[in-house]
N, C-alpha and C positions, 0 to 999 in steps of 0.2 A: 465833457464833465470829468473826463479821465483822470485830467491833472491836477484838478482841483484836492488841497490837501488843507488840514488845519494841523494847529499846534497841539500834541495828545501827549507831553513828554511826560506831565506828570502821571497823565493815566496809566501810560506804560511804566511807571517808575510805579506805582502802585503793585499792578498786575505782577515785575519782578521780582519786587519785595516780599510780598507773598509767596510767591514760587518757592523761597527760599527755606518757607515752613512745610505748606500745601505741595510736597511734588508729584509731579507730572499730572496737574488736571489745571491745563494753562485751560481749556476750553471752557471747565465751569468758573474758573478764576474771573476768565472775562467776561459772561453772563453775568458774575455778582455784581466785579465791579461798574458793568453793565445799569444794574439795576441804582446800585444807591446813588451815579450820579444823575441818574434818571430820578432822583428822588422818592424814592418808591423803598417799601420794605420788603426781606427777604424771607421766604419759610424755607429751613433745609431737612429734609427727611430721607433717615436713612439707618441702618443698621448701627448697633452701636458700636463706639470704640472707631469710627473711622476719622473723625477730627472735625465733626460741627463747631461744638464750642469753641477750636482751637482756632476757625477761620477766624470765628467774628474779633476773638481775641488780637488776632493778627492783623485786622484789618484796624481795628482800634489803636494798635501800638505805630501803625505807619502814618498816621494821621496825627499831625500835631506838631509844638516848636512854634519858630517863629514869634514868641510870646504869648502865644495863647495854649493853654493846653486841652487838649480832648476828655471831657468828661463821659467815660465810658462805667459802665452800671450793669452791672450780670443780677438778675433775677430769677430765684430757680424758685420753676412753680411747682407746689404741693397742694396736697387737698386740703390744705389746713388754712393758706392764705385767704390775705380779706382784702378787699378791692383799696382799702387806703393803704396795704402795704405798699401798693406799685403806685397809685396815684400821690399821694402824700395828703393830709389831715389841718388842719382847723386846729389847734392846742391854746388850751385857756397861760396865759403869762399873770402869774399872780403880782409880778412886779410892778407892769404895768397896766393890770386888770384889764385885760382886752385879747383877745383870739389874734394869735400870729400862725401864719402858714408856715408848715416843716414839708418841702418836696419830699417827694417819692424819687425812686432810682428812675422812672419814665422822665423823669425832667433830666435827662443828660443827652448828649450829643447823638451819641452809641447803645443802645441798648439791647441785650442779649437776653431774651426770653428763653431760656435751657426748661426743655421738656416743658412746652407751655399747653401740652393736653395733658397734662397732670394734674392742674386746678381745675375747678368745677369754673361752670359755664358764666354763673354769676361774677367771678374773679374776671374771666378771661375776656367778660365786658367791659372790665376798667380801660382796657387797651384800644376799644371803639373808637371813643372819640379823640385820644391823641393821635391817633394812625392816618387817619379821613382828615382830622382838622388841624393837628398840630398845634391843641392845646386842650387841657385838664381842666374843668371846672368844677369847685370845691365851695359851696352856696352858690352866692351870687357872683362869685370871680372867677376868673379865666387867668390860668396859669399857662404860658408859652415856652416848651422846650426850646436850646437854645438850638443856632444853628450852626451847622449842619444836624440836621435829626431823622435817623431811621431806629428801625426794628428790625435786627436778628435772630428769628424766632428759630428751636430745633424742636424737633420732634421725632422716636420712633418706632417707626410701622408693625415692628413684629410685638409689641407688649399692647395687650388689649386691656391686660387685668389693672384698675386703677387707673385708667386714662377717660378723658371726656373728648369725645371726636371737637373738632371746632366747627361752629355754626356755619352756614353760608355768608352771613354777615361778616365773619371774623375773616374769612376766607378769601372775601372778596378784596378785603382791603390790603392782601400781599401782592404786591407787583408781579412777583417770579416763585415758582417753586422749584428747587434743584434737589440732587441728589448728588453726595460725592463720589459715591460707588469705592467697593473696593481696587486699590492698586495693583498695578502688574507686579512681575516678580522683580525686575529690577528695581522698581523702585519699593518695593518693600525691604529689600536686602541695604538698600540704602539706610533706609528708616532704621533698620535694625542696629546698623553700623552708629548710627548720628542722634539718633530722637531729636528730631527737630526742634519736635513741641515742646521736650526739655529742654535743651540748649540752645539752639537758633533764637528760639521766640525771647527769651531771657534777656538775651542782649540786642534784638531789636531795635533800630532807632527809627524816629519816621523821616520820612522821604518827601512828605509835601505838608505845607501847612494847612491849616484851616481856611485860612483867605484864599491861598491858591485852591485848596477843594473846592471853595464855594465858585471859584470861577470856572474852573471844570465842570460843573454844573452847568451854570449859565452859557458856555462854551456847545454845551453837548446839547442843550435846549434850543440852540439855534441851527442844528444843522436841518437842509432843507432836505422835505419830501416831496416826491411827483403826486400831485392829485389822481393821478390813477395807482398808487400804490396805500391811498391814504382812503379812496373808495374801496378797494381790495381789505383794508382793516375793515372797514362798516360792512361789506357785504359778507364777510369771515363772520364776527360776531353775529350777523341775522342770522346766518346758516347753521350756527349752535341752537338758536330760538325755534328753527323751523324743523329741524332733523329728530324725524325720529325714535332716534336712539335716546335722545338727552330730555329729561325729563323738566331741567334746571338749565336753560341758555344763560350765554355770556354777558354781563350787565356794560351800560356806555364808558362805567369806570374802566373793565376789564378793555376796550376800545383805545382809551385814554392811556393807559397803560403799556399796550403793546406799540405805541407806536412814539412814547417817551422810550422806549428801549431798545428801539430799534432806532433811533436818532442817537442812543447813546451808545449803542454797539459801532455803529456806521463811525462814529466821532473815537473810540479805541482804534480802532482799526483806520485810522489816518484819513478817514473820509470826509467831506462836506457836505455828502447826500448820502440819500438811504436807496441799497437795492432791495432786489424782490428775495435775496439770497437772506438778509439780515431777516424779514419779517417771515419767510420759512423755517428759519434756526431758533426762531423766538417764540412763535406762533405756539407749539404746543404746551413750554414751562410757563408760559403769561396765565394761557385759556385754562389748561386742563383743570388745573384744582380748583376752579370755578365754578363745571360742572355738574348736572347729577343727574344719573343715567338711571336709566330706566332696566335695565337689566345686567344686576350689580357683578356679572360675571367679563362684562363689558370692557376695555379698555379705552379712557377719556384720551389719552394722549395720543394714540392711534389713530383715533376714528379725529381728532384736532388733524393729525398730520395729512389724513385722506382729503380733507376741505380743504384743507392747506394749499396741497399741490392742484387741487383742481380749481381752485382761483386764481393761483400763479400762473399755469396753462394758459389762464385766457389774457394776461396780459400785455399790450403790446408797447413800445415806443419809452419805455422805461432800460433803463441800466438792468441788469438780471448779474451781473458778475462783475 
């Protein structure tokens, strides 16, 4: 299986077009891009002022051309919003005396939830059912964002005053949860020298179109996995169910999930299959925020990574590197 290689050029053209704003975090760069062609949405949580909004930003400016352009849509949530600001409303046309639909910014390709525990719990339900279904319904219709369609959600962790945690529901339906973490020194003295985010990002072009993303999809949906690393996913999530430390085990979505991301990490990284190495490196940002533990002093990602390795252990007759 060694040799076996797919075609990942634009993934990579992605991942370096990036680089060029985001530097030096190629490792969560390839996790994101990991995730949205996995088709899956992203939560990023993290301190402020380190560049959430500025990935999603980035990742929306490299997608597109070709003749179609990327309808990308930043929604900053407050406690003030109302669930048809994000989904979009019903409005009476006195012209034509009859209810026309005005979308909401959910109906775009890209969509960038900035501080989305900001709004209360009622708002941050509008997001339900486009996230799970990939479509809004407003009476009796069913509105379809077009494709490609994810969510880039941020959030973070040290402001508690004015935020509304997100439910397990809402939770459940993010593929990946990342963190940028602060940058080293060199690469902050660079930032300091260049600001990326102001001028790199500005002049931006993209790098792959829309058609070609939707086939990088389809491309990364096909790579193959060993039936014993695809038992190793189902017996990982039972062992969240049965352990316990966790109060709140991994649902069959979170299942579904980690093993669309680990076909698309395997598929960046110039593969046709998946090892035991991808779903150890994916294992604890898929599960953890899934979670809910029973003794809140606990750490979910940790105690994911202990399960982790001790199902990998017992694997035999699979790739591992």
């Amino acid at each position: 299986m060694e040799h076996e290689a797919v075609e990942n050029a634009g993934a990579v053209a992605l991942i370096e077009g990036a680089e060029k704003v985001i530097r030096g975090k190629r490792g969560f760069l390839e996790l994101l891009i990991a995730c949205v062609l996995a088709r899956g949405h992203a939560l990023l949580e993290d301190n402020p002022g380190l560049g959430k909004t500025t990935v999603a930003k980035t990742i929306a400016a490299l997608i597109g051309g070709g003749g179609r352009e990327t309808r990308f849509k930043r929604i900053q949530f407050t406690p003030d919003l109302l669930p048809y600001d994000i989904t979009g409303v019903d409005v009476f046309d006195p012209d034509t005396r009859s209810f026309r639909f005005v979308p909401g910014p959910v109906l775009s390709n890209i969509v960038l939830a900035d501080e989305i525990n900001r709004t209360t719990p009622k708002v941050q339900s509008a997001l339900l059912e486009v996230m799970a279904e990939r479509q809004v319904t407003i009476g009796s219709t069913s509105h379809k964002p077009p494709e490609p369609f994810f969510v880039i959600a941020t959030q973070n962790p040290i402001e508690s005053e004015g935020t509304f945690p997100l439910p397990a529901a809402q939770l459940d339906r993010f593929m990946i949860k990342l963190s940028l973490g602060y940058p080293d020194r060199d690469v902050e003295l660079a930032i300091l020298d260049e600001n990326p985010a102001e001028t790199t990002l500005a002049s931006i072009e993209p790098v792959i179109s829309i058609d070609e993303f939707l086939d990088l999809q389809k491309a990364a949906a096909a790579v193959f996995c060993h039936v014993a690393l695809k038992e190793m996913i189902a017996d990982l999530v039972r062992d969240t169910r049965t352990h316990r430390a966790f109060q709140l085990g991994a649902s069959p979505r979170a299942a579904l999930h980690l093993l669309a991301l680990a076909r698309s990490l395997a598929f960046i990284r110039g593969r046709a299959y998946v090892i035991s190495e991808d779903i150890g490196m994916l294992a604890a940002p898929a599960l953890a925020h899934r979670l809910r533990l029973r003794d809140p002093r606990a750490h979910a990602g940790e105690l994911v990574r202990e399960l982790t390795l001790q199902r990998l252990s017992s694997i035999t007759g699979v790739p591992a590197t």
